[in-house]
Wavefront OBJ file of the C-alpha trace (Angstrom):
o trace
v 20.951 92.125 106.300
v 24.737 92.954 104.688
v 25.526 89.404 103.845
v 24.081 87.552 101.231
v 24.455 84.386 99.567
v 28.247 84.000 98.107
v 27.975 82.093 94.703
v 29.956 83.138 91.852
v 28.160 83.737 89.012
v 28.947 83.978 84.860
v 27.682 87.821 84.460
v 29.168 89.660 87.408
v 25.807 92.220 86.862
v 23.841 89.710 87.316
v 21.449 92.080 85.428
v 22.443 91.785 81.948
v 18.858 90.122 80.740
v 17.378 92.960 81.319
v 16.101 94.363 77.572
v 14.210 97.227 76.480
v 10.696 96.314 75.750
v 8.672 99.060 75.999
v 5.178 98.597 76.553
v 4.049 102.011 77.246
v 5.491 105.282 77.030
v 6.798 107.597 74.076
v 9.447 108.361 71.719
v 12.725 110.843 72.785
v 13.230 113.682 70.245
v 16.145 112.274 68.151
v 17.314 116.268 67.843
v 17.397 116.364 71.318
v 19.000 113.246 72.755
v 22.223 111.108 71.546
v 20.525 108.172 73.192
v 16.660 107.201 72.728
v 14.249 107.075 76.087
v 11.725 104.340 74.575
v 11.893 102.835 71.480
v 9.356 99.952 70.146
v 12.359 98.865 67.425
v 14.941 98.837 70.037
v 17.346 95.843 68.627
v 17.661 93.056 70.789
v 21.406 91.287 71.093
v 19.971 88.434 69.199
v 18.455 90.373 66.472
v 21.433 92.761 66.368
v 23.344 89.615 65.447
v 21.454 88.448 62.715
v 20.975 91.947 60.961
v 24.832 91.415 61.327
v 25.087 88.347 59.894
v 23.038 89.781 56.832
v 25.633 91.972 56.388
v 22.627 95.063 57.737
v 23.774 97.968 60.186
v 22.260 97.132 63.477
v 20.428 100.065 64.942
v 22.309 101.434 68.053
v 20.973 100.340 71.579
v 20.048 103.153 73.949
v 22.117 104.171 76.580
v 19.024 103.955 78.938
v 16.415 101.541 78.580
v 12.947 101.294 80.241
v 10.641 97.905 80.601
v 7.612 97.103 82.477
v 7.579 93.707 83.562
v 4.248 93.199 85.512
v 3.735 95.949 88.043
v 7.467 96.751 87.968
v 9.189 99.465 86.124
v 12.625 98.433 85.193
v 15.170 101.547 84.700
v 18.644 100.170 83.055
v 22.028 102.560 82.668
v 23.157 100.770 79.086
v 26.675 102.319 78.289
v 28.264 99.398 79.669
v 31.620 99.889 77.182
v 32.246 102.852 79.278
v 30.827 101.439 82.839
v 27.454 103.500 82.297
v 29.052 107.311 82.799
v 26.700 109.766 82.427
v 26.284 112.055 79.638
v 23.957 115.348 80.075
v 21.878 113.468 77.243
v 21.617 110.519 79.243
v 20.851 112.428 82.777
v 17.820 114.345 81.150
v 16.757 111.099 79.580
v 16.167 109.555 83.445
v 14.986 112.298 84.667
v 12.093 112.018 82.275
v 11.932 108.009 82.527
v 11.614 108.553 86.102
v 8.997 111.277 85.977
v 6.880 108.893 83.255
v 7.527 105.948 86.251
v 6.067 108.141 89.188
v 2.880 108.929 86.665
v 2.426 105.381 85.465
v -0.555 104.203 87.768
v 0.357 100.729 86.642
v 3.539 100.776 87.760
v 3.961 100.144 91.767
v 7.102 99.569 91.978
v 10.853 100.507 90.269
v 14.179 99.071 89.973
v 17.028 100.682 89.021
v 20.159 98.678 87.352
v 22.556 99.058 84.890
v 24.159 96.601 82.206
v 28.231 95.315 82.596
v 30.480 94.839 85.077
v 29.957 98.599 86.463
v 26.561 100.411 87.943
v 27.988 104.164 87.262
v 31.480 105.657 87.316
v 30.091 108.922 87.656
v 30.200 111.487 85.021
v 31.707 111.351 81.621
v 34.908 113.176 81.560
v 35.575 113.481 78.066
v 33.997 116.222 77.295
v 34.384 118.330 80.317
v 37.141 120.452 79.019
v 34.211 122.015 77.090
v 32.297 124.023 79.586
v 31.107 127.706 80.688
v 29.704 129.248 82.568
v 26.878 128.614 81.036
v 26.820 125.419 80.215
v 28.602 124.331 83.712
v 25.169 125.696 85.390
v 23.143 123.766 82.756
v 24.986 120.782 83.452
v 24.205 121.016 86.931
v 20.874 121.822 86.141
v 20.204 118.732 84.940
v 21.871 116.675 87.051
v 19.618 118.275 89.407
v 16.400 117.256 87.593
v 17.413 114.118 87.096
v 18.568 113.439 91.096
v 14.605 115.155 92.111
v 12.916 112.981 89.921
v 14.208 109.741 91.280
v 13.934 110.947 94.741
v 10.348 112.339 94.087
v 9.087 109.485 93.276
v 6.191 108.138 95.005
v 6.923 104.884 95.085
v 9.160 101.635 96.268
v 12.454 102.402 94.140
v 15.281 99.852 94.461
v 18.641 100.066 93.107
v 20.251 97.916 92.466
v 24.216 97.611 92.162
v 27.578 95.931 91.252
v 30.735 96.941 90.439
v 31.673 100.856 90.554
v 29.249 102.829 92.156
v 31.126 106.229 91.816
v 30.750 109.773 92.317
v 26.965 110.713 90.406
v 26.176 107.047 90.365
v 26.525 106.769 94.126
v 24.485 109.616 94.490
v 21.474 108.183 92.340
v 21.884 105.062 94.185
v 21.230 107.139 97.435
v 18.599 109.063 96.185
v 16.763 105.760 96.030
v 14.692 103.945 99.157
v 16.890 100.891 98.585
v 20.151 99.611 97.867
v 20.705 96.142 97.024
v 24.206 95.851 96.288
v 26.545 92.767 94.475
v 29.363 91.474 96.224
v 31.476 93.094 93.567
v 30.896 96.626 94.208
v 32.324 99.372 95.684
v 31.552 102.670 96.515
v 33.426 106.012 95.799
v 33.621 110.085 96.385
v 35.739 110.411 93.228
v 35.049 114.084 92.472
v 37.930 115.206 94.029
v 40.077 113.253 91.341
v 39.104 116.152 88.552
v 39.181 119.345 90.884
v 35.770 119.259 92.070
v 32.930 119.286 94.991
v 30.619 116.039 95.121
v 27.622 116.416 93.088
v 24.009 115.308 92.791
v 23.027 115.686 95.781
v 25.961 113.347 97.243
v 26.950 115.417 100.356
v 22.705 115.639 101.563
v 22.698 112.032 101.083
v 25.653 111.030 102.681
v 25.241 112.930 105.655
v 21.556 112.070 106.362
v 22.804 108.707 106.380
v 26.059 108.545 108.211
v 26.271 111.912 109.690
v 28.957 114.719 109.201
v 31.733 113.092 110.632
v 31.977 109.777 108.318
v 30.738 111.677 105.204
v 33.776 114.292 105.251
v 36.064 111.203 105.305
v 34.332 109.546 102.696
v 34.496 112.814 100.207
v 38.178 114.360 101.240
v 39.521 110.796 100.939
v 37.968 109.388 97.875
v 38.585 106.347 99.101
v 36.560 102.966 98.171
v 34.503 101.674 99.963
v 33.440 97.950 99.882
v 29.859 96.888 99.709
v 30.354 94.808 103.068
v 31.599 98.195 104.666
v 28.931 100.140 103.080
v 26.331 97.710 104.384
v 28.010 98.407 108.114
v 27.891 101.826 108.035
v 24.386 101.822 106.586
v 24.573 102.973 103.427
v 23.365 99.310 101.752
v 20.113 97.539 102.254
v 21.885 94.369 101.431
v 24.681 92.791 100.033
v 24.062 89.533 97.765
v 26.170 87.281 95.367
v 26.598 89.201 91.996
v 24.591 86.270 90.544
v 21.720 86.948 92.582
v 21.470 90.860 92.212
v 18.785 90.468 89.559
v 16.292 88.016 91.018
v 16.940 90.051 94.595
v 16.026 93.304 94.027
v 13.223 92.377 91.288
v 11.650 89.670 94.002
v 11.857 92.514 96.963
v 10.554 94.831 94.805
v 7.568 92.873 93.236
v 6.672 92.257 96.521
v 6.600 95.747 97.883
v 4.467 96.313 94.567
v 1.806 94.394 96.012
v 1.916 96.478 99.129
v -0.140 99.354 99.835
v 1.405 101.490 97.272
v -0.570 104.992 98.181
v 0.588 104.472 102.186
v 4.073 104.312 101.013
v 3.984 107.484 99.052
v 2.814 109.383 101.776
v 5.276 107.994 103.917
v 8.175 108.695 101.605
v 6.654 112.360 101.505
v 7.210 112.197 105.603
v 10.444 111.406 105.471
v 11.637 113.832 102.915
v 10.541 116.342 105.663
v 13.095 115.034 108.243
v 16.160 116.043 105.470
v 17.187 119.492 107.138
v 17.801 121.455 104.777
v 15.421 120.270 102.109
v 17.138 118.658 99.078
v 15.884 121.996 97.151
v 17.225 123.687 99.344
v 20.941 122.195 99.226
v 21.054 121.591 95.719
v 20.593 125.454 95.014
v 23.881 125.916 97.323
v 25.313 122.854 95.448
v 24.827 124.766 91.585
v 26.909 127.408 93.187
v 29.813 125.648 94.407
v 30.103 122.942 91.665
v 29.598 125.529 88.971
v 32.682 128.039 90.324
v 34.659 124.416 91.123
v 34.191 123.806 87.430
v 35.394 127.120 85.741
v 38.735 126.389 88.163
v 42.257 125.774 87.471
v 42.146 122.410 89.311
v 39.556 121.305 87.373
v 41.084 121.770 84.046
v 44.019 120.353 85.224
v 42.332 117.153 86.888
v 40.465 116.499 83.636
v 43.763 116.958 81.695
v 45.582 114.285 84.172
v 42.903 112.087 84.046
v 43.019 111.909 79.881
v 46.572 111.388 79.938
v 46.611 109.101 82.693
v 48.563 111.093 85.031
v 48.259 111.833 88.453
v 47.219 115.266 88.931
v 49.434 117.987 90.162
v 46.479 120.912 92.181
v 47.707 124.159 93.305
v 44.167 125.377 95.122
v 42.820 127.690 92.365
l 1 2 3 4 5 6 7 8 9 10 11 12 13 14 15 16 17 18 19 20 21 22 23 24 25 26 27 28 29 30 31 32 33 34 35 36 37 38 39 40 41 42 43 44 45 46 47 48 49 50 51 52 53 54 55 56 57 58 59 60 61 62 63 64 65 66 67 68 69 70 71 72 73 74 75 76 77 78 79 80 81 82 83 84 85 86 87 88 89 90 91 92 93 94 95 96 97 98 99 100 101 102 103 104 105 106 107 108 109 110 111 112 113 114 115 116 117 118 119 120 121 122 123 124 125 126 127 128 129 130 131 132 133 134 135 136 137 138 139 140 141 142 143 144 145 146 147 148 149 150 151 152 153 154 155 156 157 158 159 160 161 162 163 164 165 166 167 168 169 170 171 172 173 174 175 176 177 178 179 180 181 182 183 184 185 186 187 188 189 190 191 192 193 194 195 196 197 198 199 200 201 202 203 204 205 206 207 208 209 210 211 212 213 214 215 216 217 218 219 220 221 222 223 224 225 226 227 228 229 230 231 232 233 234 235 236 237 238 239 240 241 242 243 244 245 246 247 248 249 250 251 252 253 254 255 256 257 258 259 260 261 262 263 264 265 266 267 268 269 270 271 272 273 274 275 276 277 278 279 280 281 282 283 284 285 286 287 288 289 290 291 292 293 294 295 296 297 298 299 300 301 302 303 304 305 306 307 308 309 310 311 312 313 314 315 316 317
């Protein structure tokens, strides 16, 4: 179904009541993240107003949080002041949520949102004047890890989506079994913006579901794509009002949660075997092209026009 129920509503997320309250699960290594996995002191707006008030620091919130809320594992993108781009902290930081949400026996189902107006517009730019070789390839690397582990997991995974859905974030959406999208989103192949090849898989994805034809155009143009359109050409479950994102996906996937759980893991196994080439298999290709894309001229320069607010002048090198 691509049409949903059109009511406005006064959070255009419809997914911003989503907190982190762990239940389960363990604390990142504050020397190796900028932004904590799980955290049983995690400040709460409310509580973050009244340490405030006191005239206290409020702890910061974590740019990914993680609840359980009955049988459902709940994984939020919470950088919404910069509409949830990734940083390499944050990538390895779902790749391990992810991993913890495919172990979980108690968890049978997972959703995966974001806070604000935006779901992902793709990587974090401002500090991509800063790679190597090196650290181009471990970039990618992780990216990687991160795109596996949501796609390896065993289980229902929904995401769910408003606003920008751009470049990395569109691929993580697609690595999921569902997309339930708001009627504010839209979807984009912005790597071309900066000088470089789609990433995280995007390109696999894109042409499993659309073929080769209608994924070029997507990626050479860049263009956005509207979640009505996206729904048409199959790359949406289903559109909704923004104001009914939330209760959507967490209703569709509480109910596959009390499904036969084990039969859909196998399945999801089954059809990871119809992908030709494996994902493995592509991504490998993928490190090689995106890492040589980023060491380029273009690159540089599409980073430095999009800091300045420029449009980018490329000259193929």
């Amino acid at each position: 179904m691509c049409s949903g129920s059109r009511r406005g509503g006064a959070d255009a997320s419809g997914l911003s009541s989503f907190m982190a309250v762990p239940r389960r699960g363990m604390r990142a290594d504050p020397t190796k993240f900028n932004c904590l996995t799980i955290d049983s002191t995690i400040v709460t707006p409310t509580n973050q107003e009244t340490a405030m008030e006191n005239g206290q620091a409020a702890a910061p919130q974590p740019c990914v949080q993680y609840r359980i809320e009955g049988s459902v594992a709940i994984i939020q993108l919470n950088r919404p002041e910069r509409m949830n781009a990734l940083t390499v902290e944050m990538r390895e930081t779902l790749a391990e949520l992810c991993g913890q949400a495919n172990r979980d026996r108690a968890v049978r189902a997972v959703v995966l949102c974001a806070a604000g107006r935006a779901f992902c517009a793709s990587g974090d730019v401002s500090n991509m004047r800063e790679f190597n070789v090196d650290s181009a390839r471990e970039r990618l690397q992780r990216a990687h890890r991160m795109i596996r582990a949501l796609a390896d997991i065993d289980k229902p995974v929904i995401a769910a989506v408003q606003g920008a859905v751009a470049g990395i974030g569109w691929s993580m959406a697609l690595a999921c079994d569902l997309i339930y999208a708001a009627d504010t989103a839209y979807f984009s192949q912005v790597f071309k913006n900066v000088g470089l090849a789609p990433d995280g898989g995007a390109l696999h994805f894109l042409a499993q579901n659309i073929g080769l034809l209608r994924a070029k155009e997507l990626v050479l143009s860049g263009r956005r794509l509207g979640a009505e359109e996206a729904c048409q050409m199959g790359l949406v479950t289903r559109v909704v009002g923004a104001d009914r994102l939330q209760d959507e996906a967490l209703a569709m996937a509480a109910t596959l949660a009390e499904g036969p759980t084990l039969a859909y893991g196998f399945g999801k196994r089954m059809f990871r075997q119809v992908y030709a080439p494996a994902l493995e298999t592509y991504l490998d290709v993928e490190n090689w092209a995106q890492t040589a894309a980023i060491m380029s001229e273009d690159h540089q320069e599409g980073v430095d026009a999009f800091l300045s607010k420029r449009a980018p002048v490329f000259k193929g090198r």
